[in-house]
C-alpha positions as a Markdown table, in Angstrom:
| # | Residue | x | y | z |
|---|---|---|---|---|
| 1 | Unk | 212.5 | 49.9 | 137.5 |
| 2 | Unk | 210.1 | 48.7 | 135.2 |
| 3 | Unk | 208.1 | 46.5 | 138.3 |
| 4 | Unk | 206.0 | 49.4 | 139.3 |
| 5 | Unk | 204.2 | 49.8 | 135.9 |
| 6 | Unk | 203.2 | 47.0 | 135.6 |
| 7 | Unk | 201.4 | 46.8 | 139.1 |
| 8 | Unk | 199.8 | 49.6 | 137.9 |
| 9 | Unk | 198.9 | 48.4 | 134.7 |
| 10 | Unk | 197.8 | 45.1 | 136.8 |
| 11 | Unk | 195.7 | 47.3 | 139.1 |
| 12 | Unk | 194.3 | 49.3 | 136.2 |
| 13 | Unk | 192.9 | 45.5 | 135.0 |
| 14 | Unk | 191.2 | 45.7 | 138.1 |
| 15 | Unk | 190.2 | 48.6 | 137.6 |
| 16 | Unk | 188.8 | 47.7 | 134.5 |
| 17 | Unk | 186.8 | 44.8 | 135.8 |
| 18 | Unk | 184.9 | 46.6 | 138.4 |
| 19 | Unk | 183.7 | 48.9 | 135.3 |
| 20 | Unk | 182.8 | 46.0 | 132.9 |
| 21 | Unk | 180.9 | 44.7 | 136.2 |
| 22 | Unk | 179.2 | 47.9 | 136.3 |
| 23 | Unk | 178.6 | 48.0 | 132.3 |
| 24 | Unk | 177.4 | 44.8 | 132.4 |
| 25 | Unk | 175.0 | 45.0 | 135.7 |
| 26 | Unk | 173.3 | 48.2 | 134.0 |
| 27 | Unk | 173.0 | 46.5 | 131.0 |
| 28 | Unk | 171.4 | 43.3 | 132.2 |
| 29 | Unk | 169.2 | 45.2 | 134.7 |
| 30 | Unk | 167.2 | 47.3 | 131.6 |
| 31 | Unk | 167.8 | 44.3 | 129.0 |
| 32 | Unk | 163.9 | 43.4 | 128.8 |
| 33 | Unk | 163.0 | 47.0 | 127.7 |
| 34 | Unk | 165.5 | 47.8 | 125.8 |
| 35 | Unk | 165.5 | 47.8 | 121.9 |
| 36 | Unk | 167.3 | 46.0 | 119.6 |
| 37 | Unk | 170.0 | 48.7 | 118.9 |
| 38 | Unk | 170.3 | 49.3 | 122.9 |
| 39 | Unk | 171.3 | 45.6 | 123.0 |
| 40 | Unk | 173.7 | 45.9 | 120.4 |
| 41 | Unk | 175.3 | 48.7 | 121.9 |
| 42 | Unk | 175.2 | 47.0 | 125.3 |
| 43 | Unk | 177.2 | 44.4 | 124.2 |
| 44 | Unk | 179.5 | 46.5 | 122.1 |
| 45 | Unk | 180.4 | 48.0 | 125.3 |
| 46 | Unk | 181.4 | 44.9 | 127.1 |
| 47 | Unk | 183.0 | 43.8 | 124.1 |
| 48 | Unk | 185.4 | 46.9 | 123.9 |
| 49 | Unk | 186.2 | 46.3 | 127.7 |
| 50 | Unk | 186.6 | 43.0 | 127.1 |
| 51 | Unk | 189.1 | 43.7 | 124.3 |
| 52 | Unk | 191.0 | 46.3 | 126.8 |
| 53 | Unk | 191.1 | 43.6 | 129.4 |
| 54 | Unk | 193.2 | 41.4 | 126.8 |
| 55 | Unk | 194.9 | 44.1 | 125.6 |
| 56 | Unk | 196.2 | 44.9 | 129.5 |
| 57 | Unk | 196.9 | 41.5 | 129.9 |
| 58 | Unk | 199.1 | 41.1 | 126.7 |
| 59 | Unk | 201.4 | 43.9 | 127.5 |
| 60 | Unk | 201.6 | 42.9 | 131.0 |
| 61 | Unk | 202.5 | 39.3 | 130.1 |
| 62 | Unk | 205.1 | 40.1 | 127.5 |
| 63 | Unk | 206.3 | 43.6 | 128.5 |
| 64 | Unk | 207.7 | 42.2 | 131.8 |
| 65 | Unk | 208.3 | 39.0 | 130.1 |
| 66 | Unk | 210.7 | 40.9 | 127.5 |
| 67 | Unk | 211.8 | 43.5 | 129.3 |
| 68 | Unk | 211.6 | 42.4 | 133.3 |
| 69 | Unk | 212.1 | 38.4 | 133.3 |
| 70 | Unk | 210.5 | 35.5 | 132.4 |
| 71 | Unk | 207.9 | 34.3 | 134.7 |
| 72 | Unk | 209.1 | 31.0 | 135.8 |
| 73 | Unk | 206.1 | 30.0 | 137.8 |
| 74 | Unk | 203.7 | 29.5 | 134.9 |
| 75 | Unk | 206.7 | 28.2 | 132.7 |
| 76 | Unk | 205.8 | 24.8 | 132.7 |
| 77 | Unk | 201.6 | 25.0 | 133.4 |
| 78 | Unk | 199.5 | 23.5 | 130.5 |
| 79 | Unk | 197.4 | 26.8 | 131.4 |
| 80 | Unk | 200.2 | 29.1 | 130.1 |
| 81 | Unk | 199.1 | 31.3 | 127.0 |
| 82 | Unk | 200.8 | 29.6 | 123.7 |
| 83 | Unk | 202.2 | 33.8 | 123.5 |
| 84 | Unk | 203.5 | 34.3 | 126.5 |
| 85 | Unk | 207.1 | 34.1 | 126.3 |
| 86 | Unk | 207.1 | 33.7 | 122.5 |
| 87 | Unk | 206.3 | 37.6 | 121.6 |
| 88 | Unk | 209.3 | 40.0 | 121.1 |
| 89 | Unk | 209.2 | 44.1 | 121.2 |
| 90 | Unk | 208.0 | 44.0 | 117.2 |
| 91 | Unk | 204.9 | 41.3 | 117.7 |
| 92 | Unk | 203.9 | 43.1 | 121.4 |
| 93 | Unk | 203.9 | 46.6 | 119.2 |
| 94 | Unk | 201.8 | 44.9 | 115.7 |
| 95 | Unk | 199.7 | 43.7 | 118.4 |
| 96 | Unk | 199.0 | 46.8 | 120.4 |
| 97 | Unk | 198.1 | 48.7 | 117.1 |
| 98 | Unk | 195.6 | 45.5 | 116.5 |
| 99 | Unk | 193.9 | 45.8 | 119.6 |
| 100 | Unk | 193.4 | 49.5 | 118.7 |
| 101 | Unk | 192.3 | 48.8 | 115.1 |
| 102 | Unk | 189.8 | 46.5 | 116.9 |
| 103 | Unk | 188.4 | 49.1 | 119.6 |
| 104 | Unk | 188.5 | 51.7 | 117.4 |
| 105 | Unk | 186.4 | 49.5 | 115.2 |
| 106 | Unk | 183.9 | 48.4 | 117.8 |
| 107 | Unk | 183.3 | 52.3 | 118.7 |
| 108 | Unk | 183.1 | 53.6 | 115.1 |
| 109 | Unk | 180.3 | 50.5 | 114.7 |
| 110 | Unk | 178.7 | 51.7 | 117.8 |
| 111 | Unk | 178.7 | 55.4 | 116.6 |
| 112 | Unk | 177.0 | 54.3 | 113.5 |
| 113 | Unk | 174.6 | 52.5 | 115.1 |
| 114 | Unk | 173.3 | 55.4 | 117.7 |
| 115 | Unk | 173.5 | 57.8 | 114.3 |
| 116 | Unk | 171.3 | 60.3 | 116.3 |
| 117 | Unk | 174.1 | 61.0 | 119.0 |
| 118 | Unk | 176.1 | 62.3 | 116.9 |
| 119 | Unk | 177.2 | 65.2 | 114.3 |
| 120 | Unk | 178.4 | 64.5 | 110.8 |
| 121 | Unk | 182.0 | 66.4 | 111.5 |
| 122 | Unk | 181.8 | 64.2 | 114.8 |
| 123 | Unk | 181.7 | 60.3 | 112.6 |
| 124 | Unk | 183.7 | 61.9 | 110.0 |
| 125 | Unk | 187.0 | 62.3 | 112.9 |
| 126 | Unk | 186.1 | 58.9 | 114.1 |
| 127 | Unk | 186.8 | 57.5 | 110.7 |
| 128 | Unk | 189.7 | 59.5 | 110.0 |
| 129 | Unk | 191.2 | 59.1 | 113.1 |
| 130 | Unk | 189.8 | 55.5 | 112.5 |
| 131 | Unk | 191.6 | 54.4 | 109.0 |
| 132 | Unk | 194.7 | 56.6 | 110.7 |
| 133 | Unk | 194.9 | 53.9 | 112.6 |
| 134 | Unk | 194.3 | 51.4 | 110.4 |
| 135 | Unk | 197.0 | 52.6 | 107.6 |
| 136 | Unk | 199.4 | 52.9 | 110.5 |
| 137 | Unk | 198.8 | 49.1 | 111.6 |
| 138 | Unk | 199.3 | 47.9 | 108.2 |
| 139 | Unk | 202.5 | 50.3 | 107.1 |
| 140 | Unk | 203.9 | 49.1 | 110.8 |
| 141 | Unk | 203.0 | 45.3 | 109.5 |
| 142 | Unk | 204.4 | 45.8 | 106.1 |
| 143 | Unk | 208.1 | 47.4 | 107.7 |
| 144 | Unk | 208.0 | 44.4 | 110.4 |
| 145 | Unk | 207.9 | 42.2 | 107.0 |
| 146 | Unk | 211.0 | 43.9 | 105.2 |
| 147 | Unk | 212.7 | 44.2 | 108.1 |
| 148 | Unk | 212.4 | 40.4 | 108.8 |
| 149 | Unk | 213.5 | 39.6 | 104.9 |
| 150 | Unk | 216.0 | 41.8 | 105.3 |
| 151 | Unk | 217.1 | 40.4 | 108.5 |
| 152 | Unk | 217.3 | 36.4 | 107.1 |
């Protein structure tokens, strides 16, 4: 039952890809005139995609992996992930909440860096929401730890 969301999620890395083609065609096509903040954002941008792409593919990989069945076709290829396979429900969760730490990162640093765009109550959410997330990640990182001595 779990099959069809992970086509989607599959198509939604397609998805995806045409936008960081798009990001990335925009961003090359201006990159002569652009200032050095316009190219630090640029990349930022395909960065954070780029991020979201791995991020897609990691939960893919190991949700169907964990929770679907093991993909035996890649099972022995020397191109297999070291991960795949090797992830359970608690390291797929610690690193979902990394990958958000890391966007949330990489669009708080492009916030500061286009300071004019945006209000002070505006950068003062993003880093609240921001250290939300990071005090989650390492409370969820620190319970995964107890639980494991707990568990041996």
């Amino acid at each position: 039952m779990l099959v069809p969301f992970y086509v989607g999620l599959t198509l939604a890395l397609a998805l995806l890809a045409v936008k960081f083609t798009q990001e990335f065609l925009h961003f090359s096509s201006g990159i002569l005139e652009a200032s050095e903040t316009d190219t630090l954002l640029g990349i930022l941008g395909l960065i954070d995609k780029t991020l979201l792409g791995n991020l897609l593919i990691l939960v893919i990989f190991s949700g169907y992996e964990n929770f679907v069945s093991i993909i035996g076709v890649a099972q022995d290829s020397q191109d297999r992930p070291k991960w795949m396979g090797d992830i359970d429900f608690a390291g797929l969760k610690l690193k979902l909440i990394g990958s958000i730490v890391a966007l949330s990162g990489i669009n708080l640093l492009g916030a500061f860096l286009n300071l004019k765009s945006w209000a002070p109550n505006e950068l003062g959410w993003m880093v609240g929401i921001h250290l939300t997330f990071v005090v989650t990640g390492v409370l969820f990182a620190l319970s995964e730890k107890i639980s494991e001595k707990g568990g041996h």
